[in-house]
C-alpha positions in Angstrom: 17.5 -15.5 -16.0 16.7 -15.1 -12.5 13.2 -15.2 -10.9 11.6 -14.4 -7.8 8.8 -13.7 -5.8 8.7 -10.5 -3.1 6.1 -9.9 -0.5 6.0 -6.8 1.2 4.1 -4.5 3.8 4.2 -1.3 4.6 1.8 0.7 7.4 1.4 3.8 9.1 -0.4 4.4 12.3 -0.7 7.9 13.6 -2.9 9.7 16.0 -3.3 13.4 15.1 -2.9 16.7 17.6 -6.1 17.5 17.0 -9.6 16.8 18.8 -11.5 16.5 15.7 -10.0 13.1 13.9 -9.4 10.2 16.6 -7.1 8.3 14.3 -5.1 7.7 11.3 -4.2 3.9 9.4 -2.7 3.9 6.2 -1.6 0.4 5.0 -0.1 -1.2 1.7 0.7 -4.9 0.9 2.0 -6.0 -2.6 3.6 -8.8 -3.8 6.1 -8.0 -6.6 7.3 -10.9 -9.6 10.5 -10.3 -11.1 10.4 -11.2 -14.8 13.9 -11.1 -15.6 16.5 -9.0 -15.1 14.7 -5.7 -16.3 10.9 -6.2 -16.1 8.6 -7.1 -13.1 4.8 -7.7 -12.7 3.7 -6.1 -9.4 0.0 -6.3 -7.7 -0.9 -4.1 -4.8 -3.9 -3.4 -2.6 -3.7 0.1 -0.4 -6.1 0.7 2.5 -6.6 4.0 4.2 -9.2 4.8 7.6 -9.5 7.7 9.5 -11.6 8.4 12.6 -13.2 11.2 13.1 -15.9 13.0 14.9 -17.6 14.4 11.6 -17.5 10.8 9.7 -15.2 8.0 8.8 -13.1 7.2 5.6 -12.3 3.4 4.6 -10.4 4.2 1.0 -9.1 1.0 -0.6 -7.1 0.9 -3.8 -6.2 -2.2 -6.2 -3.4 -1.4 -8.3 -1.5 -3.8 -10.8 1.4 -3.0 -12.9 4.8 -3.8 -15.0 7.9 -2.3 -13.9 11.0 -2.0 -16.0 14.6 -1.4 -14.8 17.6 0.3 -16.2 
């Protein structure tokens, strides 16, 4: 039975074509236990901002979960 422990990242910057919105973040960081060789627990937090002239959004998300493999 193996175990282990995975971190991970993942982001997006963008800046759109458009004068309206000044900017675009979308970010995710989870970390990821593996069980044994067919089932994980996973936990991860997502945050999403964009700029704009007309208002701002700052959306995060918590997520956990169990995975299974086959």
């Amino acid at each position: 039975m193996a175990k282990n422990l995975e971190l991970y990242y993942k982001g997006e910057a963008g800046l759109p074509f458009t004068p309206v919105v000044d900017y675009v973040l979308d970010h995710e960081t989870g970390l990821r236990y593996k069980l044994n060789s067919w089932a994980s627990l996973s936990l991860r937090a997502e945050w999403e901002q964009v700029g704009s002239d007309q208002g701002s959004l700052n959306d995060r998300r918590y997520l956990m979960g169990v995975g299974v493999s086959w």
